[in-house]
C-alpha positions in Angstrom: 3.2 -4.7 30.1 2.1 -5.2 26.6 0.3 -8.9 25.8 3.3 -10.7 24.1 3.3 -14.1 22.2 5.8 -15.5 24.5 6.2 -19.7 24.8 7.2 -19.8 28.2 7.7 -23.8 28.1 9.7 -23.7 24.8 12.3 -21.5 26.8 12.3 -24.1 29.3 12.8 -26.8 27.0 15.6 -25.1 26.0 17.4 -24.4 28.8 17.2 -27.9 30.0 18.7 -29.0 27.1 21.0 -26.9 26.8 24.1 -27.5 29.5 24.7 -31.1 27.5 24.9 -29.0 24.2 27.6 -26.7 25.7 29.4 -29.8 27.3 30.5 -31.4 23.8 33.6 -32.7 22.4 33.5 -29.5 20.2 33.5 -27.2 22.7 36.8 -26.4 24.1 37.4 -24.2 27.5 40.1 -22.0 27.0 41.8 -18.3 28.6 42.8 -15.3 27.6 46.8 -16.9 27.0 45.2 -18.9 24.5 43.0 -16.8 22.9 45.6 -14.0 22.8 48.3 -14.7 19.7 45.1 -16.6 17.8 43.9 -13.0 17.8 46.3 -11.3 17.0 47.0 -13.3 14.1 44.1 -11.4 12.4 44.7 -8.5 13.7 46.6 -5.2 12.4 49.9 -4.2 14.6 50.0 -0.4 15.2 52.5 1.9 15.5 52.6 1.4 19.0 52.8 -2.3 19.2 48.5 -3.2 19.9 46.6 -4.1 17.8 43.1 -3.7 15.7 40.4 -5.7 14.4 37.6 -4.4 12.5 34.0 -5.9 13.0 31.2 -6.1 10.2 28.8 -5.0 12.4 30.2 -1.8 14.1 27.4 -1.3 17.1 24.7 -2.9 18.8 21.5 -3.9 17.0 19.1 -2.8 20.1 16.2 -2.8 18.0 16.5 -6.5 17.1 16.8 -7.5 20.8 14.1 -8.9 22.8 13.5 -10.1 26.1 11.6 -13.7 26.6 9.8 -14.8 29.5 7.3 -13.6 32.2 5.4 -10.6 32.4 8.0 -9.3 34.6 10.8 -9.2 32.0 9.2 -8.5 28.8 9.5 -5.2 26.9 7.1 -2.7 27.4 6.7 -2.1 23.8 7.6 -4.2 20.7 8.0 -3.2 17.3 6.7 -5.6 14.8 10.1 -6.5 13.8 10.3 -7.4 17.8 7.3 -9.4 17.5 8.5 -11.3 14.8 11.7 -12.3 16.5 9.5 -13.1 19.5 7.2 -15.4 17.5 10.0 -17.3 15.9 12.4 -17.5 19.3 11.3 -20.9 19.7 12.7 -22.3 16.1 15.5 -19.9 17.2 16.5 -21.4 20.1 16.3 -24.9 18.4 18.7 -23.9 15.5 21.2 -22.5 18.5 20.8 -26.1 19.9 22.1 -27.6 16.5 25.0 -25.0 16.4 26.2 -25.6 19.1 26.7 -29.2 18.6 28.0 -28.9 15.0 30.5 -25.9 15.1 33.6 -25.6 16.9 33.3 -23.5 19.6 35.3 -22.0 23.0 34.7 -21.0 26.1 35.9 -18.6 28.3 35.0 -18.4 31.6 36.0 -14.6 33.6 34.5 -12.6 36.1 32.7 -9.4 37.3 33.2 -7.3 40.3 35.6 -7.4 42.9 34.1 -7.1 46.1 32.3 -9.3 48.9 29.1 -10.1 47.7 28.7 -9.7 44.5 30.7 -10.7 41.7 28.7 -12.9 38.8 30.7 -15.6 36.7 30.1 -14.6 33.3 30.7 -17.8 31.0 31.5 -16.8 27.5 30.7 -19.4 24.5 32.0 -18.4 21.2 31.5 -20.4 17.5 35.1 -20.5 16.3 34.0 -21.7 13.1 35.8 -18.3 11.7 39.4 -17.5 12.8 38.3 -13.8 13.3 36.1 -14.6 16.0 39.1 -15.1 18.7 39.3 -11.4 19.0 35.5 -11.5 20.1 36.7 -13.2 23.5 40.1 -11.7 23.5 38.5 -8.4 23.8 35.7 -9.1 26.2 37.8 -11.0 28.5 40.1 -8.5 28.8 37.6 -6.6 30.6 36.5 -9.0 33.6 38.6 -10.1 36.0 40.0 -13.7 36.5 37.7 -16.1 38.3 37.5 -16.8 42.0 35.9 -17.7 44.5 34.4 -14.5 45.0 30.2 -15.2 45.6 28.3 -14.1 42.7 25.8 -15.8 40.4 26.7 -17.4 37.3 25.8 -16.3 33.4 25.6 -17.4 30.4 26.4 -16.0 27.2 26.4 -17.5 23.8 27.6 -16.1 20.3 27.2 -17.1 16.7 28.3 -14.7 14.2 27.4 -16.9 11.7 23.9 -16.5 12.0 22.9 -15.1 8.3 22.2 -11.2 8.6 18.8 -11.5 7.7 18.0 -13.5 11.3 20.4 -11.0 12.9 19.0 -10.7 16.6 19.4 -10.8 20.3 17.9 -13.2 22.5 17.8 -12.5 26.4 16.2 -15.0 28.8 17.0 -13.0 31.9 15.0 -15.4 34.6 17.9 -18.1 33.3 20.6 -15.3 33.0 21.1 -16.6 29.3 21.8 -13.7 26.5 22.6 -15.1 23.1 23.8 -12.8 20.2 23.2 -14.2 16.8 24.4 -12.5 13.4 26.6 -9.8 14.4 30.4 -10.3 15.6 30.3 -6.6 17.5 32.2 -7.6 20.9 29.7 -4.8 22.8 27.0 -7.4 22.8 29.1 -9.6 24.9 29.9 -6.9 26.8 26.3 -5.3 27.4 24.7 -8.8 27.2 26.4 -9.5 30.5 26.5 -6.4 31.9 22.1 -6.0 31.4 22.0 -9.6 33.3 24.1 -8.2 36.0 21.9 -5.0 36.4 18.6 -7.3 36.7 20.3 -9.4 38.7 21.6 -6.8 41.4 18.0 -5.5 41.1 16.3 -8.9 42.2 18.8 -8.7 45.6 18.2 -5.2 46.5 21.1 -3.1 44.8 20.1 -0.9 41.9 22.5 -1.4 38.5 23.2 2.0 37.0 24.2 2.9 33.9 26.7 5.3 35.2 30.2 6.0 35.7 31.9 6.8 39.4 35.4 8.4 40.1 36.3 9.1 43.9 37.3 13.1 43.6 39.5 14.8 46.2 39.2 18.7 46.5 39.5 21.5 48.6 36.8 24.0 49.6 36.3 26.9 50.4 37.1 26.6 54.3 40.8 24.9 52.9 39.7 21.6 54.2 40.7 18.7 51.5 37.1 16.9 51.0 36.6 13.2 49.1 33.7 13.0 47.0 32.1 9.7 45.6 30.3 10.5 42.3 28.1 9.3 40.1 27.9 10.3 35.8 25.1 9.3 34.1 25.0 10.2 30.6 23.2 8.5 27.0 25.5 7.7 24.7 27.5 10.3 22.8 27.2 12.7 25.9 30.3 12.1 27.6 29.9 9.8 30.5 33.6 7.9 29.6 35.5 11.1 29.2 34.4 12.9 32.4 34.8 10.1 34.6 38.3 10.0 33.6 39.0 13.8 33.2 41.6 15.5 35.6 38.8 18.5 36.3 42.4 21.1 35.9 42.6 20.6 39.5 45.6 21.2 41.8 47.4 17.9 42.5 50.4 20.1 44.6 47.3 21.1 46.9 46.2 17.3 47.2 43.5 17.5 44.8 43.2 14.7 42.3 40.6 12.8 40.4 40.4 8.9 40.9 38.3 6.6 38.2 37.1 3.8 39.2 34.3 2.9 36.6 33.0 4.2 33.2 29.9 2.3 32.7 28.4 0.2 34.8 27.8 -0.3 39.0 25.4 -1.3 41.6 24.1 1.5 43.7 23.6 -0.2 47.7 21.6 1.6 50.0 24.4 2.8 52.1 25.2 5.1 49.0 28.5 2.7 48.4 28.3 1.4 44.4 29.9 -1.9 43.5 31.7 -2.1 40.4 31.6 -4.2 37.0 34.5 -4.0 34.7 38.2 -4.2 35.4 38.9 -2.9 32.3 36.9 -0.1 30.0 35.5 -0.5 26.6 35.0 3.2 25.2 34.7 5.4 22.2 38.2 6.4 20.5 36.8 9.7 18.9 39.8 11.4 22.0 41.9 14.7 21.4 45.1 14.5 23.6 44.5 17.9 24.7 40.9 17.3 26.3 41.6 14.0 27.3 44.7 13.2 28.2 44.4 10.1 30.4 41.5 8.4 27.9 44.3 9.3 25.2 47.7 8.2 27.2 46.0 4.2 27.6 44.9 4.5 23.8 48.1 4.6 22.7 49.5 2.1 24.9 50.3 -1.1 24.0 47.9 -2.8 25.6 44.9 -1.2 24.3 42.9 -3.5 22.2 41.2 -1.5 18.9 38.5 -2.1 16.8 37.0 -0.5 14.0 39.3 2.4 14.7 40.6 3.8 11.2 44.5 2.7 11.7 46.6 3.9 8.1 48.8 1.1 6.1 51.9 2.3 8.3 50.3 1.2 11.2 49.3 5.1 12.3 46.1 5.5 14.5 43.6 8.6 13.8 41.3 8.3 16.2 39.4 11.3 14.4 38.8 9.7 11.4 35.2 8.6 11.2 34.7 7.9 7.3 34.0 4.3 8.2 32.0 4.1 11.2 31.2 7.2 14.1 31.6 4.1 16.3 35.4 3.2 17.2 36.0 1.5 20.0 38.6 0.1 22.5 39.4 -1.9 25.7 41.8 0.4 27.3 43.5 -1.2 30.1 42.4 0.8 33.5 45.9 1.2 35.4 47.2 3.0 32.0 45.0 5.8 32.5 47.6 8.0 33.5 48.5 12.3 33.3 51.6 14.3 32.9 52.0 16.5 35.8 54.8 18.3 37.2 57.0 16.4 34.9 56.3 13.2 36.2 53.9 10.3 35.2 50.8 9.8 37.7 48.2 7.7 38.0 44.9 8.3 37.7 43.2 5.0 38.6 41.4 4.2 41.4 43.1 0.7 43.7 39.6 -0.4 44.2 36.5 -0.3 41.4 33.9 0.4 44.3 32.8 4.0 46.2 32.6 3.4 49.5 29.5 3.7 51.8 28.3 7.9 52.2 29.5 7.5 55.7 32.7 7.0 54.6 33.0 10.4 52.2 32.4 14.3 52.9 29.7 13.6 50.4 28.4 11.9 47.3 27.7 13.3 44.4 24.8 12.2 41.5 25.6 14.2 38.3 23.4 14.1 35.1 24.6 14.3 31.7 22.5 15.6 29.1 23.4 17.0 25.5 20.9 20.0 24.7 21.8 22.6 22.0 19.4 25.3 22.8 18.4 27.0 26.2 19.5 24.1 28.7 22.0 25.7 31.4 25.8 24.4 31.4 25.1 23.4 35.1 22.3 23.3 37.5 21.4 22.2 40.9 18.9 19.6 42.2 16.8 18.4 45.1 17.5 15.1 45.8 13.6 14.6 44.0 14.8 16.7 41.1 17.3 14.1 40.8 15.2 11.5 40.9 13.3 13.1 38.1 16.5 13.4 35.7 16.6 10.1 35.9 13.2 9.4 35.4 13.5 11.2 32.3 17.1 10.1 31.4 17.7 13.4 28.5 19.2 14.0 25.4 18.5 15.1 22.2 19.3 13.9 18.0 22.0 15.5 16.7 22.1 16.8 13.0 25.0 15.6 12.3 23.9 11.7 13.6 20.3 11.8 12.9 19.3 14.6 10.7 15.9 14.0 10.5 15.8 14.0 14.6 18.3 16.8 14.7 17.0 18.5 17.8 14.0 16.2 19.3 14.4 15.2 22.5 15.0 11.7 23.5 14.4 10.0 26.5 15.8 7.0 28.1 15.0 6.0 32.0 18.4 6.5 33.9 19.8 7.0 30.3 20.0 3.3 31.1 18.5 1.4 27.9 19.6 -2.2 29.0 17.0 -2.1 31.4 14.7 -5.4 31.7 11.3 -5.4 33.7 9.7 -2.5 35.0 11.3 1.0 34.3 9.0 2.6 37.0 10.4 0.2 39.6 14.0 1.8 38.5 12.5 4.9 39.5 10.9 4.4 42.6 14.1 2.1 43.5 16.1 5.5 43.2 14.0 7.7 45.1 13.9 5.2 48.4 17.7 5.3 48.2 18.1 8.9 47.7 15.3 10.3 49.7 16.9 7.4 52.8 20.5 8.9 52.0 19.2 12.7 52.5 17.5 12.0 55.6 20.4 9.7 57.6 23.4 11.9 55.8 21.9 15.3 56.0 24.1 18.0 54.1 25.8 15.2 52.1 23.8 14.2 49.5 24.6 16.5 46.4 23.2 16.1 42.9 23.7 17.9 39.4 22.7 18.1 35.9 25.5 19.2 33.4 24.8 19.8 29.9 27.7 19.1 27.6 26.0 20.6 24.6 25.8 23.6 23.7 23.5 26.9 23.0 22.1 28.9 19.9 21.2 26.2 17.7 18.3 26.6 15.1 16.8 24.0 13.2 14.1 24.8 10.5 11.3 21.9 10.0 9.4 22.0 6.3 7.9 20.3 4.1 9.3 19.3 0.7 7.8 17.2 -2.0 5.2 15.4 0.9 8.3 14.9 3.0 8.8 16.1 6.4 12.7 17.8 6.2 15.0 19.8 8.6 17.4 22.8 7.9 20.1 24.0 10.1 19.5 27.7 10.3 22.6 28.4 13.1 24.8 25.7 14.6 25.4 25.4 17.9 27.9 27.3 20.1 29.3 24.0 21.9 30.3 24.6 25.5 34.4 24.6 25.8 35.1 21.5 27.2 37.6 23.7 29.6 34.8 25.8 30.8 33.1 22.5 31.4 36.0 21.1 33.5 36.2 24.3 35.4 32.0 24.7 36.0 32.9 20.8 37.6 35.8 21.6 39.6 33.9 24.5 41.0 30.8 22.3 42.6 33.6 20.2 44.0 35.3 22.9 45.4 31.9 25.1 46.3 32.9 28.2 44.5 30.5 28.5 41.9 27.5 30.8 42.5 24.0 29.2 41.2 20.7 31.4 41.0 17.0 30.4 40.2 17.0 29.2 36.9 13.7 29.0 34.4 13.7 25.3 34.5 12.5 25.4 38.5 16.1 24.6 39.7 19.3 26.7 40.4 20.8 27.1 37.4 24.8 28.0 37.0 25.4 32.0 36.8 29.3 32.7 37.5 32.6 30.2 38.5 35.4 31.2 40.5 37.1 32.4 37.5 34.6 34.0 35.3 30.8 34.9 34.9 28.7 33.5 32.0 27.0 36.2 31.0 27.8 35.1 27.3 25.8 31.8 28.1 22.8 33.3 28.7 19.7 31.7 26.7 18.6 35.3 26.2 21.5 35.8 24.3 20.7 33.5 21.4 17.0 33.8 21.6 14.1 36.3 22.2 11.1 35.4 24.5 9.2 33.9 22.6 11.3 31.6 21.0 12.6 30.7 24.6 9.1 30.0 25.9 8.9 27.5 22.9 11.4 25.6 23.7 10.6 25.2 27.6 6.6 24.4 26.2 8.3 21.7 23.8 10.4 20.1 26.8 7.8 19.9 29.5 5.0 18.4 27.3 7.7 15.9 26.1 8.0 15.4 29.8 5.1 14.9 30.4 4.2 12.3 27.9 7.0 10.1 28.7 5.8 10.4 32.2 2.5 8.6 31.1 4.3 6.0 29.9 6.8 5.5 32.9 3.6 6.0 35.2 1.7 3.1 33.4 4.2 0.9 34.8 3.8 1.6 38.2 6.0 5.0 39.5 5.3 5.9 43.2 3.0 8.8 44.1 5.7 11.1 45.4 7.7 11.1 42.0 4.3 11.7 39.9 3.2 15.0 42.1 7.3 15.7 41.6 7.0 15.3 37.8 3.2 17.5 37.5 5.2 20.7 40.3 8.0 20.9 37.8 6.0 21.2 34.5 4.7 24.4 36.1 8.1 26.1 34.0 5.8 26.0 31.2 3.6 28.5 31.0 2.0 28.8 27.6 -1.0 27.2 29.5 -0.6 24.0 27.6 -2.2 20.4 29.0 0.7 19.5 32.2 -1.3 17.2 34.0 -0.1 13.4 34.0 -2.4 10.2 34.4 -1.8 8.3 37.4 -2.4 4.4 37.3 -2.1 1.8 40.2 -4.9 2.6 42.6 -6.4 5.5 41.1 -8.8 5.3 38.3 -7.7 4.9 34.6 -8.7 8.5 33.1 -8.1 10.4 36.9 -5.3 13.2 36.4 -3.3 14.9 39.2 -4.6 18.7 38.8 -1.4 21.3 39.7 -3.4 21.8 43.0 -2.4 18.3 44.2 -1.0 18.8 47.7 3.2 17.8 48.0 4.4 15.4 50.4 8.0 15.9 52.2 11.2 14.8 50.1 11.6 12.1 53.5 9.3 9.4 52.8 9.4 7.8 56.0 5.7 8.2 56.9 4.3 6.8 54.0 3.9 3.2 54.2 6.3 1.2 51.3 4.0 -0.3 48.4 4.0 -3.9 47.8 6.2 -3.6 44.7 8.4 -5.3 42.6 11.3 -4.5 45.2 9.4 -6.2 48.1 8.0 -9.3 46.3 11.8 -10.1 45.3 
C-alpha cells in the first residue's frame, strides 16, 4: 500500500463520540410506513400509479471516495484530489459531528440477507433538513429486508446532502463499519456504501463478497435429464450483469426448463460453492426494451417500482429510452414482480430464497464473466477453473465511444469487476482461486466457468493528433452481438449443445450453437492478420501491466505463472514477463520457462495471508 497521511486517532475520536451525536432529540427513528407518503409528496405519479424522483447528483462520485484507517484498508492508489480529502477527513468528521446535532435528521434501521449466519443490520441516518431527502430512505429501504433477529453485524451509514458541492465526498471507515456520504443526494451511495461494508465484512469471516449476480437455472441436456444450475454473472457496469440474471434464456418452460433470479448485484461466495445473498429488492438501470427484457420491463412498470432520474413526460408517460438528461436512470424494482408471459399465463420468475445452495446440492455451478469488447473478443468461451480465476483477476471491459470518447476502445480493468473493494485486491484473488481450485477437486465434473462478451465485433477507432491534442475517430462501428443470439449461445452451455474449439486467446472459444454456426462472427471477417495480431499484442501487454500492480499486493504464485502461460497468445515478441513480489526479489521476473504447478493446490502449503491472519 501506498504511504497515506491517515490520523488514525482522530478516527477514533470520532467514533467514540459519535453514538451520543446520533442519539439526540433531533434524530428521530422511523420506517418505511412513515417515510412512504412523505416521499411521495415530492415525487411525480406515473401513468401507472409509482412514482419518480429526480436526484442532482445522478451517480456515484467514486473518485471522491476514500477509505481511512490502517494499512490494511487504505486505497492502493490516491489521486491528489484523494489525498486532499484524506488530509482534511479529520475537520470532516468534526463538521459531521456538528450536523448531526443541529439538523433534523431520521433513521431507519433495515436489514441484509436472509439466511443463518449472516445478515448485517444496516442503520440508515438521513439529514431531513430538505423534504426531498425522504425519498433517499424510501428508496434504499425498500431494498433490505425488515429487521430480525437474524445474526449479522451491525452498520452504520450517515447522509448529508447538504454538504456544499465543493466538499462533495465519501468517507468510509470500514474497521468501524461507518460510510458517510456528504454532498450528493444519489440513493446508490446508500446502497453501495452498505453493500462495500458487507463485502469486507464477509471477507474478514471467510466468505468472499462478489460483485456478481446468481440465478438458479433449470435445463435439460443432452441425455434429456432436467439439470439445476447455480450461477454466477460478473460484469462492470454497462455490460449487462442485471439483465442477464433476470433474462428467460428462450428456454422451454413446457419441458421444465426455467430461469430463477435470485440476486443482481451483490453475494457472498462460501466455500461449499453456496452464495449468500444481499438485497431483497434490486436497484438497476431503466435503459429496458420490453422485447429483450421482458421480466426487468414487466416490474418497471408496476406500481411498486420506485424511479429516479428516469425521463417521465408531463402526462405521467415513462421512456425508459430517453437519456437526454442523464445515461444513468435508475429504479428499485420490487423482486417478486419480475414476472414473463408464457403460454398465456403470468409466471414468476423469482427465486423463494435469495441464496444458491451448496455445489453438492446442484448438477453444477456455473461462474460466468461478462465483458464488453468491440473488436476480436469471442461471443463465448470456455475456462479452466484457473482461467477463471484470471478473468477475475483482470475484471474486463473496455470505453465506449459513445460514454467516453476519448477512451473509446481502451481497455479497463477492474479486479472481479468489483470496484467497491477495500484492502488488498490480490487477497480477492487468491481468495477465489482456494475456493475454485477446492470446488474442482471435491466436485469433479461440476465446476463450469465462462466468459461472454456482450459487445460486439468490427469496430475501428482512429487515434490522431489535432492542434497538440490527442483525438479519436470512429472509422466503423461496431456490429453488436443480437442480444437473441446471446440468449441462445447461454441456453446452449446450459443445455451442452454448443460446440467450442481452440480459440486464439488460449481457451475454447464458441464456433456453432444448436441452431446455427457463427461463421459470420469470425474476427477474420472484420480484420486481416495483422490488424488481429494488434489487438491480441494490445490486450496481453495491458494484462500484463495490471498484473504488476495486482502482484504488488501480494497474488499467490499459482495465479502469477497462470497470468505469464496465458500472455503466450501474443506473439509479436513483445516484453510478457510479470514481476513477482512477496519472497522473491524486487526486479526478479518469471521467464515463460517457469515450470506450472497442478490447477489442485493441495500440496502446496497455504501462505500466511490476509485470509489466515483474520
Amino acid at each position: 500500500m501506498s504511504s497515506q497521511n491517515h490520523d488514525i486517532e482522530a478516527y477514533r475520536k470520532f467514533t467514540e463520540e459519535l453514538p451520543r451525536a446520533l442519539s439526540g432529540p433531533n434524530v428521530q427513528s422511523v420506517d418505511l410506513k412513515w417515510l412512504e407518503p412523505r416521499a411521495r409528496s415530492v415525487g411525480i405519479r406515473t401513468q401507472y400509479g409509482s412514482y419518480g424522483w429526480r436526484s442532482a447528483v445522478s451517480s456515484r462520485i467514486a473518485p471522491k471516495t476514500v477509505y481511512l484507517g490502517g494499512s490494511a484498508v487504505q486505497l492502493p492508489t490516491l489521486s491528489s484530489a484523494q489525498a486532499t480529502l484524506i488530509a482534511k477527513a479529520p475537520e470532516e468528521l468534526n463538521k459531521v459531528l456538528h450536523l448531526l446535532r443541529t439538523f433534523p435528521f431520521y433513521h431507519i434501521k433495515r436489514q441484509m440477507g436472509h439466511n443463518d449466519t449472516y445478515n448485517p443490520i444496516c442503520n440508515l441516518y438521513i439529514s431531513a433538513a430538505d423534504l426531498m431527502n425522504h425519498r433517499l430512505g424510501y428508496m434504499w429501504g425498500s431494498t433490505m429486508f425488515n429487521p430480525s433477529k437474524r445474526p449479522g453485524p451491525e452498520f452504520t451509514m450517515i447522509h448529508i446532502p447538504e454538504e456544499h458541492p465543493l466538499r462533495q465526498q465519501v468517507l468510509v471507515l470500514p474497521e468501524y463499519n461507518i460510510n458517510i456520504a456528504l454532498g450528493t443526494d444519489y440513493m446508490g451511495e446508500d446502497k453501495k456504501g452498505f453493500l462495500r461494508q458487507a463485502m469486507w465484512q464477509a471477507d474478514r469471516e471467510g466468505m468472499l463478497g462478489l460483485h456478481a449476480g446468481t440465478k438458479i437455472v433449470s435445463a435439460r441436456g443432452t441425455d434429456g435429464k432436467l439439470k439445476t444450475y447455480g450461477v454466477f454473472l460478473f460484469g462492470l457496469s454497462a455490460t449487462g450483469k442485471s439483465p442477464w440474471s433476470c433474462h428467460q434464456l428462450g428456454l422451454d418452460h413446457k419441458q421444465g426448463e426455467k430461469t430463477m433470479v435470485t440476486q443482481d448485484d451483490i453475494c457472498c461466495l462460501c466455500q461449499d460453492g453456496s452464495a449468500l445473498g444481499s438485497e431483497n429488492n434490486f436497484f438497476v438501470k431503466t435503459d429496458v426494451e420490453k422485447q429483450y427484457q421482458e421480466a426487468m420491463y414487466n416490474a418497471l412498470v408496476d406500481k411498486s417500482a420506485l424511479l429516479e432520474n428516469v425521463m417521465i413526460k408531463a402526462n405521467g408517460e415513462i421512456d425508459f429510452m430517453d437519456e437526454s438528461l442523464t445515461a444513468n436512470g435508475r429504479a428499485v424494482l420490487q423482486r417478486k414482480k419480475l414476472q414473463v408471459k408464457l403460454g398465456g399465463r403470468t409466471v414468476d420468475i423469482f427465486s423463494k430464497s435469495i441464496d444458491l445452495p451448496p455445489i453438492e446440492e446442484l448438477d453444477g455451478l456455473i461462474f460466468a464473466f461478462i465483458t464488453r469488447r468491440n473488436t476480436i473478443m469471442s461471443f463465448a468461451q470456455e475456462l479452466t477453473p484457473e482461467q477463471a480465476v484470471l478473468a477475475y483477476l483482470w475484471g474486463e471491459s473496455s470505453h465506449s465511444y459513445a460514454s467516453q470518447p476519448l477512451k473509446a476502445g481502451e481497455s479497463v480493468r477492474i479486479v472481479g469487476t468489483d470496484p467497491f473493494i477495500i484492502g488488498s485486491r490480490a487477497a480477492k484473488v487468491n481468495r477465489l482461486y482456494e475456493i475454485l481450485m477446492t470446488l474442482e477437486a471435491n466436485h469433479p465434473g461440476k465446476l463450469k466457468c465462462m466468459q461472454y462478451n456482450t459487445g460486439g465485433m468490427g469496430e475501428i477507432i482512429e487515434t490522431f493528433e489535432e492542434n497538440g491534442q490527442k483525438k479519436k475517430k470512429m472509422v466503423r462501428k461496431v456490429k453488436r452481438v443480437p442480444i437473441n443470439l446471446m440468449a441462445e449461445i447461454q441456453r446452449g452451455d446450459l443445455r451442452g449443445t454448443n460446440t467450442y474449439e481452440k480459440g486464439r486467446f488460449g481457451t475454447r472459444a464458441i464456433v456453432r450453437t444448436q441452431e446455427q454456426g457463427l461463421d459470420d462472427w469470425d474476427a477474420r471477417r472484420f480484420y486481416n492478420s495483422e490488424q488481429i495480431e494488434t489487438y491480441v499484442s494490445d490486450l496481453v501487454q495491458g494484462r500484463v501491466k495490471y498484473t504488476e500492480e495486482i502482484a504488488a499486493e501480494g497474488l499467490r504464485d499459482e495465479v502469477l505463472y497462470a497470468a505469464e502461460r496465458s500472455y503466450r497468445i501474443d506473439t509479436s515478441g513483445k516484453r510478457t514477463k510479470v514481476a513477482v513480489p512477496g519472497p522473491h526479489d524486487n526486479d526478479q521476473v518469471v521467464e515463460e520457462s517457469q515450470p506450472e504447478f497442478p490447477l489442485e493446490s493441495k500440496s502446496r502449503p497455504r501462505r500466511d495471508s490476509f485470509w489466515r491472519s483474520r
